[in-house]
C-alpha positions in Angstrom: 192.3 21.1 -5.9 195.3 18.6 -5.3 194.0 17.6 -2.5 190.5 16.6 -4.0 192.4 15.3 -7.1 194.2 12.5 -5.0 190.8 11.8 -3.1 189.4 11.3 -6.6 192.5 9.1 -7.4 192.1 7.0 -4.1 188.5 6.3 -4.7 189.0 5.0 -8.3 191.7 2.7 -7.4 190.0 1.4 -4.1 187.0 0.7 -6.9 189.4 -0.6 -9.2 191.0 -3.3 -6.8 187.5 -4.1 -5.5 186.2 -4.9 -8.7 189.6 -6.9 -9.9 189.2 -9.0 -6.2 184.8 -9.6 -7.1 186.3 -11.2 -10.6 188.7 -13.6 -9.2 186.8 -14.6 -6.4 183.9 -15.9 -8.8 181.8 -12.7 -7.4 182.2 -10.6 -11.0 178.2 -9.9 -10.6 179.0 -7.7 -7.9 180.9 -5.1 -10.0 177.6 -4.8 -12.2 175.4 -4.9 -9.0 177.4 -1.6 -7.6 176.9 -0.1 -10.9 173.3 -1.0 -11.3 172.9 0.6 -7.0 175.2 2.2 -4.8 177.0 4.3 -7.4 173.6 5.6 -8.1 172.3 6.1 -5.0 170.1 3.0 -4.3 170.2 -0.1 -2.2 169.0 -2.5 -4.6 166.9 -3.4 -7.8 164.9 0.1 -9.4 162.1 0.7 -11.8 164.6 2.4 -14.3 167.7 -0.1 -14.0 167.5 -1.4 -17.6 169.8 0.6 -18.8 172.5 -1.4 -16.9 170.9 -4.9 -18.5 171.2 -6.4 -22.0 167.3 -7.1 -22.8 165.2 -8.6 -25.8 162.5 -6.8 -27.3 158.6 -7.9 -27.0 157.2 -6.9 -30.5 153.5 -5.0 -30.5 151.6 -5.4 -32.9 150.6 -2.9 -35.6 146.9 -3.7 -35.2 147.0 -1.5 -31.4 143.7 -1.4 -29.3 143.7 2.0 -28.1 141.9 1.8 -24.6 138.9 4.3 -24.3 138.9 7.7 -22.1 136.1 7.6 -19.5 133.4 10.0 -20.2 134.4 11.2 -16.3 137.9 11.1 -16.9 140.0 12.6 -14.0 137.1 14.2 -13.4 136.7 12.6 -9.7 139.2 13.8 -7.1 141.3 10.8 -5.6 141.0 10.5 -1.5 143.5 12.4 0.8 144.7 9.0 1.8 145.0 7.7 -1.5 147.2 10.9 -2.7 149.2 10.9 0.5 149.6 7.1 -0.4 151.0 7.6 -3.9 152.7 10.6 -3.2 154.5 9.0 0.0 155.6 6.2 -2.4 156.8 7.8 -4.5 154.7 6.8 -7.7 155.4 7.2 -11.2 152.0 5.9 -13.1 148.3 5.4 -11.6 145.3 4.4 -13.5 142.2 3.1 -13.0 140.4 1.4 -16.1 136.4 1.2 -15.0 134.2 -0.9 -17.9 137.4 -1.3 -20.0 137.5 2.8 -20.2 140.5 4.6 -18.6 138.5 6.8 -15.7 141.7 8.2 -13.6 145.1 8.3 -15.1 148.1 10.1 -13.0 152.1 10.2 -14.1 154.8 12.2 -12.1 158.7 12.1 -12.4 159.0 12.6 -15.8 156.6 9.4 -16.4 154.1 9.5 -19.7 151.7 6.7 -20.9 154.5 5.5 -22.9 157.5 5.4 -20.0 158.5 1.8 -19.5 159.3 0.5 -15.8 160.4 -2.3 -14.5 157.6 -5.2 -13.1 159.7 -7.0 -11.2 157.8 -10.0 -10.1 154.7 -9.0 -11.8 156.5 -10.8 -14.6 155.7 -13.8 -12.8 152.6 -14.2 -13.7 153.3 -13.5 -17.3 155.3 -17.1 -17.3 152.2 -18.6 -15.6 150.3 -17.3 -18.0 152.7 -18.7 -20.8 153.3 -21.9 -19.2 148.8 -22.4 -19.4 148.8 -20.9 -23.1 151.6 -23.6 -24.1 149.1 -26.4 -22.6 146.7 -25.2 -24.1 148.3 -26.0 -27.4 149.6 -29.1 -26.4 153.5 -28.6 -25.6 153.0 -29.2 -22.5 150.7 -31.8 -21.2 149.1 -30.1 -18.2 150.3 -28.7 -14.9 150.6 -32.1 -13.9 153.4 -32.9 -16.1 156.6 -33.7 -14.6 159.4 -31.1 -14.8 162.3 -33.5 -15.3 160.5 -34.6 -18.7 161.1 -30.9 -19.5 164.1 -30.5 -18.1 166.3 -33.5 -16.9 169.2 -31.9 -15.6 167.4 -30.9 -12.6 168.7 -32.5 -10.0 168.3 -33.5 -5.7 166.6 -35.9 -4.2 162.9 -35.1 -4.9 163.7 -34.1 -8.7 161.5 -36.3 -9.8 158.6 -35.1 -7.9 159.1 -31.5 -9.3 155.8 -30.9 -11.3 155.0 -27.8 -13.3 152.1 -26.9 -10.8 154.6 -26.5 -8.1 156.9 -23.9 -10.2 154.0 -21.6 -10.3 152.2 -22.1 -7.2 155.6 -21.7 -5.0 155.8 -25.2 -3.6 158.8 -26.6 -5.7 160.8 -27.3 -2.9 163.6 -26.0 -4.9 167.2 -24.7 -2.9 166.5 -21.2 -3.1 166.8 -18.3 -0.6 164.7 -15.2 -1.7 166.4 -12.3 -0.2 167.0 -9.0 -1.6 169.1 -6.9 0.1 172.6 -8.8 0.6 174.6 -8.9 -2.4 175.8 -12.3 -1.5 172.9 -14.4 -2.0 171.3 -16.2 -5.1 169.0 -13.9 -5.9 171.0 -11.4 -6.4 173.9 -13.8 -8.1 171.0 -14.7 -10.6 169.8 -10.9 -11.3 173.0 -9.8 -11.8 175.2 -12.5 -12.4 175.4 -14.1 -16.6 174.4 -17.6 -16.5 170.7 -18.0 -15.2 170.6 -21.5 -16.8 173.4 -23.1 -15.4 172.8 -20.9 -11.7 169.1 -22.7 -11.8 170.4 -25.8 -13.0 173.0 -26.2 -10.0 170.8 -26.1 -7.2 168.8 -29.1 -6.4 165.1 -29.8 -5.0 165.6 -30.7 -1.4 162.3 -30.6 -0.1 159.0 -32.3 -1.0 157.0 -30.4 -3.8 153.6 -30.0 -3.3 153.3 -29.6 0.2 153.3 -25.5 1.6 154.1 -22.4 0.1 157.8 -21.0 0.2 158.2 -17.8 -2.2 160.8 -18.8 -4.2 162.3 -16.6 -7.9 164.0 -19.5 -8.5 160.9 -21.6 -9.3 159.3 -18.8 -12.1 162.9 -19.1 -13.8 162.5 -23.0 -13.7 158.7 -22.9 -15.7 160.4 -20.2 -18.0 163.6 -22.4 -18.6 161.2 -25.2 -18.9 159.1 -23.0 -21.8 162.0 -22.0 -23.7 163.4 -25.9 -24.1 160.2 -27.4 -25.0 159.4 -24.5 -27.5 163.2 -23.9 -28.9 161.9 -19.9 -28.4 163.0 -17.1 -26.2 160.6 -16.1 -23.8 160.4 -12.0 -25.1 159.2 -13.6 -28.6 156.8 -16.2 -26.9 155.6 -13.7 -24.7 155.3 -11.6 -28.0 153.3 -14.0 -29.8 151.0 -15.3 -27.5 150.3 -12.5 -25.2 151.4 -9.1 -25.9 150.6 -9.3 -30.0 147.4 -10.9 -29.0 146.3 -8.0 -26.5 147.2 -5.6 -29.3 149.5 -4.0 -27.0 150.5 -0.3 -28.0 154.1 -0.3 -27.5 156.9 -3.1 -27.7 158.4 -3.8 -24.0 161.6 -4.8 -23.2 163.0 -8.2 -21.2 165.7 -7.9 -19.1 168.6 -10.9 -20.3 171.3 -12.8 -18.2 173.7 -11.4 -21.0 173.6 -9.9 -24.7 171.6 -12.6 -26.6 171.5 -14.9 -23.4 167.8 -15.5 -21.2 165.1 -13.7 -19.9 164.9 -12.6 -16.2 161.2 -14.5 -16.1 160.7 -14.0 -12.2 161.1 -10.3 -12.6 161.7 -7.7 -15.4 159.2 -7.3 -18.1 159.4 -3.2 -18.6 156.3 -2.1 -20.1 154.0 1.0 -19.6 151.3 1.4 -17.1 148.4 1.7 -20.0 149.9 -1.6 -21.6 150.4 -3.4 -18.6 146.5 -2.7 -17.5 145.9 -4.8 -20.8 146.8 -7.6 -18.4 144.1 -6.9 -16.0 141.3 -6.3 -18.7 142.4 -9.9 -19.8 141.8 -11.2 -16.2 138.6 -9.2 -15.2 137.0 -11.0 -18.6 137.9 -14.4 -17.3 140.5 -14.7 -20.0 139.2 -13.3 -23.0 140.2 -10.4 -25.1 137.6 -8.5 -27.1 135.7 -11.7 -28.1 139.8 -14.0 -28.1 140.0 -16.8 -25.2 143.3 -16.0 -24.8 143.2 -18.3 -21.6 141.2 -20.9 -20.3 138.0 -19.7 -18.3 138.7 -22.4 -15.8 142.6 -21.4 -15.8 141.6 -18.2 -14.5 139.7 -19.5 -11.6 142.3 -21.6 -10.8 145.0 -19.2 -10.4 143.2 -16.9 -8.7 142.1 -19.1 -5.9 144.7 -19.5 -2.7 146.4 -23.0 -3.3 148.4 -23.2 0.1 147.5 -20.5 1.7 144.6 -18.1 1.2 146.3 -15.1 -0.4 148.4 -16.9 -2.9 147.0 -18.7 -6.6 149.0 -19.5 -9.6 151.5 -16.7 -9.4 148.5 -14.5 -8.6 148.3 -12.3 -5.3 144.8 -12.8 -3.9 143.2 -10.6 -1.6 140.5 -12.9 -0.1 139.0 -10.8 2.3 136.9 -7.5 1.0 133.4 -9.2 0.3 134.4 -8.8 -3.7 137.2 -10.6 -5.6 140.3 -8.7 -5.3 144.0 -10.6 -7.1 147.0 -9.0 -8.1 150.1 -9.0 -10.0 152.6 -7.9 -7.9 156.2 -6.5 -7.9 158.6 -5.6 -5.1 159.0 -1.8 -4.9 154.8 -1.3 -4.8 154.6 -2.5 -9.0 150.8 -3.7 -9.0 148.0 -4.4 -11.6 145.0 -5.2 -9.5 141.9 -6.7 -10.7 138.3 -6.5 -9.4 136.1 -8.5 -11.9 132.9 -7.9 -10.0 133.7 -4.4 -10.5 135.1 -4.4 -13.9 137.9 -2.7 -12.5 141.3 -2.6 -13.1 144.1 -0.7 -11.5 148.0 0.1 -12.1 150.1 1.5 -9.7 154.0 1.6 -10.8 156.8 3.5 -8.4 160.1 3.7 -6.8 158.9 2.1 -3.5 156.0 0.3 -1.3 155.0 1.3 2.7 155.9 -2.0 3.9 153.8 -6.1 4.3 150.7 -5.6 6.2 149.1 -8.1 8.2 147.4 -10.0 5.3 150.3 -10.4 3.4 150.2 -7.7 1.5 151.9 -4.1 1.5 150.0 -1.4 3.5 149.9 0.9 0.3 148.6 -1.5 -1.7 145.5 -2.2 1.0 144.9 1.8 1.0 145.0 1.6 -3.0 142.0 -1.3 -2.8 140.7 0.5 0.1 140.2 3.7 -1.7 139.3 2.5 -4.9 136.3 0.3 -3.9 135.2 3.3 -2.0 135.3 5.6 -5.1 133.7 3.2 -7.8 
């Protein structure tokens, strides 16, 4: 027992001088980041890491639209492949919605129609979505509109060329390395660290905008910055008002912050449930409208879900150009997906602790066998 005692001892003060050296070096993110991973037995970001945040509510509305079972609910088995798949992956939530009717609907790991997980970058397209809701209503002028009107503390030497098109269609330009296994880079200083604003604000547009696609966090958290100052709103209330309240979303979600009462994590972190997140995809399959609401622009829809630079990317949409039938997704590391398929008047939901790896088409293999066996079925 002494012997296990001092072990115990040796560890907390190795911890303890490792943590005192991350503060004083600049690096204090790094304490939260072991907390958040390694002390819990995971290598980076998980669905269920909120607990280790400070996050802003979204509000629901009381008025809830309560989606419909299927008349053939769970009634259809799923494919071999497609159990393997989510099995393999380690899911937590599947459902598929057929003609706005929920037709399959799976939870495991303690997971309910009411468990909130994280989106990661899924939440990207909720900003996009924003962003084209606040031109819309005129506080923004279009996706045309220059950034630095927005925001003129953005600095480097194409700042000026920084339009809001380019935040959401990856193609700022913007001094940004997207990386998400070292603990050492910016993504993980901005997911951990406490000052998003001034972290954004510090690094400069060095390339061009406008001219290729280059994945990039960084550039959601610009448009969401840019949103907040032109509205004087956080983005958990405008997401609140002009989305979730709107698609008379069941349950409030939650927004990861940068610190208590500080800003959103908009490229990532937006913790909802699977039935609430569908409502997203139901939007999208009915080119924008909610049960008789344009919520968005027709046309914005066919924009964003059109490859700007390259085939399988839109406006913070994931496209999938090649299966004969429209086929675009929001899509989080880890394997977080809501997938639409308006020809089909589908809509599917897939949330979990981890993907299969990129495909060839530039998406994840799972996510190919999820399309691939849903077309199949419906």
């Amino acid at each position: 027992m002494k012997t296990l005692a001092k072990i115990l001892m040796g560890f907390v003060v190795v911890v303890a001088v490792l943590a005192a050296v991350a503060k004083l070096s600049g690096n204090g993110y790094l304490i939260k980041a072991l907390n958040a991973t390694y002390l819990r037995g995971y290598n980076s970001a998980s669905i269920s890491d909120a607990k280790h945040f400070d996050t802003r509510e979204v509000p629901a509305t009381g008025n809830t639209w309560e989606w419909p079972i299927h008349q053939q609910y769970n009634q259809a088995k799923l494919s071999d492949r497609l159990t393997q798949t989510l099995e393999e992956t380690e899911s937590v939530a599947f459902v598929i919605i057929k003609n706005d009717s929920i037709i399959q609907e799976y939870y495991w790991d303690g997971y309910s129609d009411s468990s909130r997980s994280n989106s990661f970058s899924m939440a990207k397209t909720i900003v996009t979505m924003l962003a084209q809701i606040a031109i819309q209503k005129g506080i923004f002028t279009s996706w045309q509109q220059p950034v630095k009107e927005i925001l003129p503390s953005i600095t480097g030497e194409y700042a000026d060329d920084l339009q809001l098109w380019h935040l959401s269609t990856m193609s700022s330009g913007l001094d940004w390395d997207e990386h998400y296994t070292s603990p050492f880079t910016v993504t993980a200083k901005a997911y951990y660290g406490d000052d998003l604003e001034n972290l954004l604000l510090g690094l400069p547009i060095v390339d061009a905008p406008g001219q290729g696609f280059n994945y990039q966090s960084g550039s959601t958290q610009l448009l969401a910055m840019a949103l907040i100052k032109a509205t004087g709103k956080p983005l958990a209330t405008l997401a609140s008002e002009w989305l979730w309240q709107p698609l008379e979303a069941k349950n409030a979600a939650r927004w990861h912050l940068d610190h208590e009462g500080g800003m959103e994590l908009a490229y990532c972190c937006f913790n909802s449930n699977a039935r609430d997140f569908a409502r997203f995809g139901k939007l999208m399959v009915h080119q924008g409208n909610w049960n008789g609401t344009q919520i968005l622009d027709s046309s914005f829809v066919s924009l964003a879900t059109k490859g700007t630079f390259e085939p399988y990317y839109g406006y913070s949409f994931w496209i999938d150009p090649d299966r004969g039938t429209p086929v675009f997704a929001q899509h989080g590391i880890l394997g977080q997906y809501i997938i639409s398929m308006p020809e089909k008047n589908l809509v599917v939901v897939r949330l979990g602790h981890h993907d299969m790896g990129d495909a060839p088409n530039q998406h994840t293999n799972d996510f190919n066998i999820i399309v691939d066996e849903v077309l199949e079925m419906y």
